[in-house]
Every structure is written in structure tokens, then in C-alpha cells.
C-alpha positions as CSV (number, residue, x, y, z in Angstrom):
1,X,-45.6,-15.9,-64.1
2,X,-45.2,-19.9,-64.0
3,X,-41.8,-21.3,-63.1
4,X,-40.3,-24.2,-65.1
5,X,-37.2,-26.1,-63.5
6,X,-34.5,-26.8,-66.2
7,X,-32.2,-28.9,-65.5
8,X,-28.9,-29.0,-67.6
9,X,-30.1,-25.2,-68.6
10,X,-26.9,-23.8,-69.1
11,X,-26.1,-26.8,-71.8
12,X,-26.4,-26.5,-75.6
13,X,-30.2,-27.7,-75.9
14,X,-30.9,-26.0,-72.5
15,X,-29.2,-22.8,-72.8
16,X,-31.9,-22.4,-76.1
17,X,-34.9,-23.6,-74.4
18,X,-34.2,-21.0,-71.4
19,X,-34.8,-18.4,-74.0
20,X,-37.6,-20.0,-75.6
21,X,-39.6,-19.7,-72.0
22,X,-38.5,-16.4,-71.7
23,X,-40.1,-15.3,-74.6
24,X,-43.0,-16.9,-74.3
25,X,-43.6,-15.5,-70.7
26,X,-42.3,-18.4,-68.4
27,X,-39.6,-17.8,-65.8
28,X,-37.0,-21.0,-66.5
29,X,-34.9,-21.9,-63.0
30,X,-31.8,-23.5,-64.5
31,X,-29.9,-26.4,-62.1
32,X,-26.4,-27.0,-63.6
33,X,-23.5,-28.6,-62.0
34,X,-21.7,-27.4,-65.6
35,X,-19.9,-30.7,-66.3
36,X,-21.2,-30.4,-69.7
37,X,-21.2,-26.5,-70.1
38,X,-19.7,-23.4,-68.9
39,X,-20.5,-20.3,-66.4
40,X,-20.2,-17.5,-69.2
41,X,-23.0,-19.0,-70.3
42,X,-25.4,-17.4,-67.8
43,X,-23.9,-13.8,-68.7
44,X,-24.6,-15.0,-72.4
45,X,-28.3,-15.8,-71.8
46,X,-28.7,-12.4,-69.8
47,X,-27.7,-10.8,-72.7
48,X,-30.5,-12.4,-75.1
49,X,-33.3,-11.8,-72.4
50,X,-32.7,-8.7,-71.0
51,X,-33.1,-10.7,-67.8
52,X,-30.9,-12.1,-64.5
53,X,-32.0,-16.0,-64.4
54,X,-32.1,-18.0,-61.6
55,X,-29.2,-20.6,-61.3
56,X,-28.2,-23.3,-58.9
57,X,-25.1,-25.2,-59.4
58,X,-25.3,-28.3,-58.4
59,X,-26.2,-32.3,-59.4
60,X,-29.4,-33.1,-59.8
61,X,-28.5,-36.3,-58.8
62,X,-28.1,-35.1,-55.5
63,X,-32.0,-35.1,-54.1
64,X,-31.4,-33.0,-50.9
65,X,-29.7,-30.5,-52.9
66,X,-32.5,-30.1,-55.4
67,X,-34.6,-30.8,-53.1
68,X,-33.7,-27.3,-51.5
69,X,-34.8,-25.8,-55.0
70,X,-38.2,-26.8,-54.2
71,X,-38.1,-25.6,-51.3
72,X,-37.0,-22.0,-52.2
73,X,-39.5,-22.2,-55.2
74,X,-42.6,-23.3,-54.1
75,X,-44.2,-22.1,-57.8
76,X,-42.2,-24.2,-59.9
77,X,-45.5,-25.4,-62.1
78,X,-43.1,-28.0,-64.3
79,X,-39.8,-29.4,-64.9
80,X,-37.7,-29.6,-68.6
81,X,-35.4,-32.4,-67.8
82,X,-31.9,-32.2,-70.3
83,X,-29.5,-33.3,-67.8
84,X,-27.5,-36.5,-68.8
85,X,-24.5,-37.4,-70.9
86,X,-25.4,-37.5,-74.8
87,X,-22.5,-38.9,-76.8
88,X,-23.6,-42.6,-78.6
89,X,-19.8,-43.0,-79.4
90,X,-18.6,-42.4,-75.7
91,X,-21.6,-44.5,-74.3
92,X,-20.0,-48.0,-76.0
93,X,-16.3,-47.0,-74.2
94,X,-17.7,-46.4,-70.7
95,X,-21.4,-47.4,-70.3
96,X,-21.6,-47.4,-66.5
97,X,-21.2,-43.8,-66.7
98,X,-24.3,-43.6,-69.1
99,X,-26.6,-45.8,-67.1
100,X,-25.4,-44.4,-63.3
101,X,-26.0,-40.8,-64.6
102,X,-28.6,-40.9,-66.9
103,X,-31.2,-43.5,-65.1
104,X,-30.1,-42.3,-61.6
105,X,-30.5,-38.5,-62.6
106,X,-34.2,-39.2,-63.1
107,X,-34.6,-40.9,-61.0
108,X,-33.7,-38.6,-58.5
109,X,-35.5,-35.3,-60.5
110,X,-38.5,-37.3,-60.7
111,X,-38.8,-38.2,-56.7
112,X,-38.4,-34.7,-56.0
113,X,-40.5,-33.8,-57.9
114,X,-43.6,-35.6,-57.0
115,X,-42.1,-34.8,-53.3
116,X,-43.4,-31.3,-54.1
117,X,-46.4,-32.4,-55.9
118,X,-45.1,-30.8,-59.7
119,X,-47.5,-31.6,-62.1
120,X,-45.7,-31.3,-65.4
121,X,-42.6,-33.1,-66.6
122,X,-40.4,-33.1,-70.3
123,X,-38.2,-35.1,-71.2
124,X,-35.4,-34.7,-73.2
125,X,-35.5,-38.2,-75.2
126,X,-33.9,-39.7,-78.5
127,X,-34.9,-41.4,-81.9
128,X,-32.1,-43.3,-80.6
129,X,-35.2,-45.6,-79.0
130,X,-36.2,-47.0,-82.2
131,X,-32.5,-48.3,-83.1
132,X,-32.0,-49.3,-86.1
133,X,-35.8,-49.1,-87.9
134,X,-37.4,-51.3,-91.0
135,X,-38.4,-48.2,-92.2
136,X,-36.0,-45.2,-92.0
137,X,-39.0,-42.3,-91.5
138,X,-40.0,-43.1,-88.2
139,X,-43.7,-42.5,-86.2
140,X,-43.9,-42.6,-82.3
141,X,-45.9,-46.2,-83.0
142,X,-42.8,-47.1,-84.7
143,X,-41.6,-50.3,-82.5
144,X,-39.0,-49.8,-79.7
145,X,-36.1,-51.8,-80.8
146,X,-32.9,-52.8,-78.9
147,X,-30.7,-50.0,-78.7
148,X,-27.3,-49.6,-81.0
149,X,-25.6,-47.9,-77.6
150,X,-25.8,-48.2,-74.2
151,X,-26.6,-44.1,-74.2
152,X,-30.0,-45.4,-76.3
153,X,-30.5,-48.0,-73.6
154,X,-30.8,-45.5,-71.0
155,X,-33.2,-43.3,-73.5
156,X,-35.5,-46.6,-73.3
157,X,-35.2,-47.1,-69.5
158,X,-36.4,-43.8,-69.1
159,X,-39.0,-43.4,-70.6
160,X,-40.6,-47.0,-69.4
161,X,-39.2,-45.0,-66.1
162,X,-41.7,-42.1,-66.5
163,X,-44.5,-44.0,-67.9
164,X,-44.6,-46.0,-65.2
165,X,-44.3,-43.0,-62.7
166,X,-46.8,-41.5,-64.4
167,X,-49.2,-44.7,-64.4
168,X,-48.9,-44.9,-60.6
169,X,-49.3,-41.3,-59.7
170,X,-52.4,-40.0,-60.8
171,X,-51.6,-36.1,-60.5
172,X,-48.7,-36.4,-63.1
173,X,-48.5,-35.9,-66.6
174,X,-45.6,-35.9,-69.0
175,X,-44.1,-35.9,-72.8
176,X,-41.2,-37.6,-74.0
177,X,-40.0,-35.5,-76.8
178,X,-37.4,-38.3,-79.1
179,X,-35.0,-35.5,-80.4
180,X,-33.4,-36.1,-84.0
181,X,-30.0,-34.4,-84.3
182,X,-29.7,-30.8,-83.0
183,X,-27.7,-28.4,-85.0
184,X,-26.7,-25.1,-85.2
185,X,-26.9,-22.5,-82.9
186,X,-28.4,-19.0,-81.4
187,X,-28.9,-16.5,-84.0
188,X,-27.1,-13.8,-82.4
189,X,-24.4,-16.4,-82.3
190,X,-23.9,-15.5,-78.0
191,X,-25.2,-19.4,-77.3
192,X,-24.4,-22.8,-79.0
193,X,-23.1,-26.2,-78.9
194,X,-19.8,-26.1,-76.3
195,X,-18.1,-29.8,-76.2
196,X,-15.8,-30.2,-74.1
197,X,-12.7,-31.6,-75.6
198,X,-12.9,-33.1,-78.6
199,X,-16.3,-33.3,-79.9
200,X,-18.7,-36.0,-80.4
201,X,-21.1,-34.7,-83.0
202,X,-21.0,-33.9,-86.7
203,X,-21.0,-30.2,-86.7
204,X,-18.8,-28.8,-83.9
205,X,-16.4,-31.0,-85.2
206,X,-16.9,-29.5,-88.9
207,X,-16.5,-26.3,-87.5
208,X,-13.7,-26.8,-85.0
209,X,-12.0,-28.4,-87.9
210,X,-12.9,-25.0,-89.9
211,X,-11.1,-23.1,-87.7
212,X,-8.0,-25.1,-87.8
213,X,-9.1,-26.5,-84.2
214,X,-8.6,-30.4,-85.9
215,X,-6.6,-30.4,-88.2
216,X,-9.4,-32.9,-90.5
217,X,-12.3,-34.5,-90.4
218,X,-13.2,-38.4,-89.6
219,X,-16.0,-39.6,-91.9
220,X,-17.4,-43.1,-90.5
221,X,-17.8,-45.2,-92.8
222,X,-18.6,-44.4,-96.8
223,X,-20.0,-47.9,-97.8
224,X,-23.6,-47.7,-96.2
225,X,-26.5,-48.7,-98.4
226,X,-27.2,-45.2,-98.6
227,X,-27.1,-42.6,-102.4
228,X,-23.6,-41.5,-101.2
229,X,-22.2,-44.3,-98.4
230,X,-22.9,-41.9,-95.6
231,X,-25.7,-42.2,-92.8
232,X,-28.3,-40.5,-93.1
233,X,-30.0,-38.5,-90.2
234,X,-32.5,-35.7,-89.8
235,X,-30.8,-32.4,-88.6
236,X,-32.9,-30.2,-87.0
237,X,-32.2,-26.3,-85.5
238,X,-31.8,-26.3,-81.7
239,X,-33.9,-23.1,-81.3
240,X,-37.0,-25.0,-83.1
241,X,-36.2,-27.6,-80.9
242,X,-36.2,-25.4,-78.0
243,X,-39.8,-23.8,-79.2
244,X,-40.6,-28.1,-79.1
245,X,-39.7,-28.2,-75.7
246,X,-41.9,-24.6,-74.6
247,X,-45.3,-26.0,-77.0
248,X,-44.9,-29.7,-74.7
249,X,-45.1,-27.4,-71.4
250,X,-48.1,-25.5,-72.8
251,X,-50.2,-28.5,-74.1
252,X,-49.3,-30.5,-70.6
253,X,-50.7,-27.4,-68.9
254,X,-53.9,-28.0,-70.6
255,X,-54.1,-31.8,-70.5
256,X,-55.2,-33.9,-67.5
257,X,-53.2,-35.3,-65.2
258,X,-52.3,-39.4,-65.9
259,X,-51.2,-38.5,-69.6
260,X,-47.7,-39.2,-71.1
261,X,-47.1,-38.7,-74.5
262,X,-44.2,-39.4,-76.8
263,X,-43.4,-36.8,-79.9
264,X,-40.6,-37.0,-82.7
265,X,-39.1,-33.5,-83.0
266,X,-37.5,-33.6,-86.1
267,X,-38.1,-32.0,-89.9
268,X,-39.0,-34.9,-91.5
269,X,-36.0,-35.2,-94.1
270,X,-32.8,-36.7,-94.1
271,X,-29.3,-35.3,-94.9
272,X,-26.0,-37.8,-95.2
273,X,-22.9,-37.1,-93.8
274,X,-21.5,-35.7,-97.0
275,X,-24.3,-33.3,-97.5
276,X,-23.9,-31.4,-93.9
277,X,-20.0,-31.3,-95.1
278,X,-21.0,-30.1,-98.7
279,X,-23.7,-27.5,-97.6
280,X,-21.5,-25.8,-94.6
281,X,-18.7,-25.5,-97.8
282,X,-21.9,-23.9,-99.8
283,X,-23.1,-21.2,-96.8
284,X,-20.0,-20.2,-95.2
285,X,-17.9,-20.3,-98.6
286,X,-14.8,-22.8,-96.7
287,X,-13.4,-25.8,-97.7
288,X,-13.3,-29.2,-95.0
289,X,-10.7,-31.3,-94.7
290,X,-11.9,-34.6,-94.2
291,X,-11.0,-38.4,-94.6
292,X,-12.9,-41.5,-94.7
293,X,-12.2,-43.7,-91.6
294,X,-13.6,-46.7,-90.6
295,X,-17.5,-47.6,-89.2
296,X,-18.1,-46.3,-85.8
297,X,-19.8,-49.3,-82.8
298,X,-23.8,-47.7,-82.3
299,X,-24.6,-45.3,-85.8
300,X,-27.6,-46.6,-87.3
301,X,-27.7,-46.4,-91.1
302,X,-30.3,-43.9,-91.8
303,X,-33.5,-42.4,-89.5
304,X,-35.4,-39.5,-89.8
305,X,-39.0,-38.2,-88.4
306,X,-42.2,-38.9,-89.3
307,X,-43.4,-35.2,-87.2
308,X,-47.0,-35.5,-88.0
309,X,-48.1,-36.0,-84.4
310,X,-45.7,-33.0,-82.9
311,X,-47.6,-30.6,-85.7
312,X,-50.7,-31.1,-85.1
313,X,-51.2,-31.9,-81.5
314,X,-48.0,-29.6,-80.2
315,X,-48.9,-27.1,-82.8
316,X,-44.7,-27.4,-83.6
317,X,-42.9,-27.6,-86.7
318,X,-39.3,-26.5,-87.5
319,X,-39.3,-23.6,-89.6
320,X,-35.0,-23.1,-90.3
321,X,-33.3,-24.8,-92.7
322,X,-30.3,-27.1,-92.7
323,X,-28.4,-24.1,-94.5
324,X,-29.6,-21.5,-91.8
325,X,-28.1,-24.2,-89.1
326,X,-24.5,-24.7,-90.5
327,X,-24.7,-20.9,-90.9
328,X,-25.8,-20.0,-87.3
329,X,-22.5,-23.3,-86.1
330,X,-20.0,-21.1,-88.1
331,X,-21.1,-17.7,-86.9
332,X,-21.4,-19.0,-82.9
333,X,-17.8,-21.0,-83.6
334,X,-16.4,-18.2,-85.1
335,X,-17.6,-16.2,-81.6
336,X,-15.5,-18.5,-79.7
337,X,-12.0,-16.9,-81.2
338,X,-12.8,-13.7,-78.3
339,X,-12.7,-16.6,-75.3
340,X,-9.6,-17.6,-75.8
């Protein structure tokens, strides 16, 4: 059974792509220093699998620590790298934090890695890359622009980071998967997105604000060049994009070394702001309270995937719907009543 090294595995993309390997047949290792996630977690994801995983708590930042993880594991075959702060809003207030832990983090995974001769690396990238396009559907040739946040910044230093490690070590391969927006949650509604304080993204804070956590919703901005003022993104279940993540370890396995590849995982259509609001009223039968505040420093207007390439050479494509997503959000916030 082939070990893959996740880092960040106990986090809201993670936590999904450890079950993902499960099922598929992979033992996942998850390295967490939970910053960005919590311990109950684990028990959670034991509960899914029917299986104890692996976990080491630490930063991955810290290369003698994981280092030790190597050590102990001498079978790790590839590594799913999540680990980094994710919030474009946060990024423009404090953007050493986004650049020290997000470029130093891989840094740090990837000399380890090639310390112990791992073949196969994934990273967890962003559409944020392409900034704001010409053309709102976007292709992996679409031209890198210069990002709207400093947390897109660090996306683009990446990956020229790993395409350049990968260039210069010829036993290396890798796949930059450029991640749309993640939504929704597990189906059995035991894992899903856990911000810490108050949240960053669309839906947590629909839901939180369901549940009378906020007391209303912030719209930013209602007077884009878009049919209803809103931006415009393309929302995409976190368990297809945690299958995204297990297909990218499978096809590296079979391609040869020297090769790094970039794939959009997204659905390929584009919802505004008012239309997540609008369904999650539709499938959970609630009503939002929300206001219209003013533009917010790094959204683009409107992107969504082209994911052609991620179909037919991944052998991925999303199969839940936007409505199965804001479902799946209610039902795991809805969970969260028990914890407290």
C-alpha cells in the first residue's frame, strides 16, 4: 500500500482528500500543526474510514521535524502539499505572513523531499494565478497575470518554485492543480470547512450567518459588470476536488519523471454572489440576511474553468452540483451545534 504525505491533512480541503486516498487504496500520513483546523478532526476522519491515520503535529516549515517523518516512513511514494494560509481578503492586511508561510513552507516540504528522493509532488494551487483574465473561462495556457493579492502572489511564486525544482532534478515530477472555489462539505456531514473566527469565504459565512452565528451577511460590491452586480466565480464540491487531488497522484505515478503539469479543477460554470445566497435559501428552505457593503481590495470580477485538460488527461470531472454543495455546508454547519 503506497503512502502519500499530506500536509495540512486535517484542514478543510485536506481532511477530504485524506478520504479520497483511502478509498482508493493509498495510506495518506497527514502533518498538521492545526493552526488552521482542529484535533477532533482525526476522530472525525476515523469515523468515515473505518481506519486510525497516521498524524504528526507539527510545521512543515520546520525541515528537521518533517524531516523525521521521512525518516520513520521510508515508503512515502508522494506528497499532497495543502499547507498555507488561503484567505485573498486577509493576504492585502498582512502580506508578510502570506509570503513567509506560504513560499517558505515549500520550500522547506520540497527540500525534504528530494532529501528522501520522493518522486511525486501536488500542489494545492489557485485560479488566483491568472488575476483578473480577458476572458472570464480560463485554460491552463491562459496568460499568468499580476496577482489581485499578495495570497495570489505566492500561488505564482510557487509554482515557478516547483517548475524550476522540477527542471533541475531530473527524478521529480509534479502537478499544480489551480483550484476554483471549494464548497460544501462531507456527505455524512462529520468533515467540512472549519474557519477560525470569523470566516473569509462565501459559504461558511452564509451558513454561520444561518445559524444566527452573524447576525447578516456582507455582499461586496453589487455594481460589477456582471447580470446581477455580483462576482462571479466557479463553485466547485470539495470532495470532487479531493477525487482531483487522488487522479494527479495516479497519473504522476505513471508519467516520467521531469514532468510538471498545471490543471484547472473547476466545473466549468459560473455562479454570482447572489445566486449561492438565492440557491442555499432554495435547498435548505432559510432565509439570509444580507446587506450590500462596499468592494473588497483583490476580488476579480468574474473567472471560471475551462476543465477540458483535467477531464481528459486526469480522467476528473466534478459530478455534484452547486445545490448538493450548499446542502452538504448546511447539514455539516448544522453538526457543529453538538461541539459547543
Amino acid at each position: 500500500m503506497e503512502e502519500i504525505l499530506v500536509t495540512g491533512g486535517t484542514g478543510y480541503i485536506g481532511s477530504h482528500t485524506v478520504v479520497e486516498l483511502i478509498e482508493s487504496g493509498y495510506k495518506p500520513i497527514i502533518v498538521d500543526d492545526f493552526r488552521n483546523s482542529k484535533p477532533f478532526i482525526l476522530d472525525r476522519l476515523a469515523e468515515i474510514t473505518g481506519e486510525e491515520i497516521t498524524q504528526y503535529k507539527l510545521d512543515c516549515a520546520d525541515e528537521e521535524a518533517l524531516s523525521e517523518v521521512f525518516e520513520k516512513h521510508p515508503n512515502i511514494a508522494g506528497v499532497i502539499h495543502f499547507a498555507a494560509d488561503k484567505a485573498v481578503g486577509e493576504s492585502a492586511i498582512n502580506p508578510l505572513k502570506y509570503y513567509d508561510n506560504n513560499i517558505g513552507g515549500l520550500v522547506t516540504v520540497l527540500k525534504v523531499l528530494l532529501k528522501f528522493k520522493v518522486q511525486h509532488f501536488v500542489f494545492s494551487s489557485s485560479c488566483t494565478v491568472y488575476g483578473e483574465p480577458e476572458s472570464p473561462v480560463v485554460i491552463e495556457s491562459t496568460p499568468i497575470q499580476n496577482a489581485a493579492s499578495p495570497y495570489g502572489d505566492t500561488k505564482i511564486i510557487c509554482e515557478r518554485i516547483i517548475q524550476n525544482t522540477v527542471q533541475a532534478n531530473p527524478n521529480f515530477n509534479a502537478t499544480l492543480l489551480r483550484y476554483f472555489n471549494p464548497i460544501g462539505a462531507h456527505p455524512s456531514a462529520l468533515i467540512g470547512e472549519l474557519p477560525q473566527g470569523i470566516p473569509n469565504n462565501l459559504v461558511p459565512y452564509i451558513t454561520q450567518t444561518a445559524n444566527g452565528i452573524r447576525e447578516s451577511l456582507t455582499v461586496y460590491g453589487d455594481d460589477y459588470p456582471t447580470e446581477d452586480g455580483t462576482c462571479i466565480r466557479d463553485y466547485i464540491h470539495v470532495v470532487d476536488l479531493a477525487k482531483a487531488h487522488v487522479n494527479a497522484i495516479k497519473w504522476l505515478s505513471n508519467e516520467p519523471a521531469g514532468v510538471v503539469e498545471a490543471f484547472n479543477i473547476g466545473t466549468g460554470k459560473g455562479s454570482s454572489v447572489l445566486e449561492i445566497i438565492r440557491t442555499f435559501e432554495a435547498v435548505n428552505q432559510l432565509k439570509i440576511k444580507y446587506a450590500i457593503g462596499p468592494k473588497r481590495a483583490g476580488d476579480v470580477i468574474q473567472i471560471y474553468a475551462n476543465p477540458t485538460k483535467a477531464k481528459t488527461v486526469l480522467n476528473w470531472t466534478a459530478k455534484y452540483t452547486i445545490a448538493d454543495a450548499l446542502k452538504h455546508s448546511w447539514n455539516w454547519e448544522k453538526s457543529l451545534l453538538t461541539l459547543k
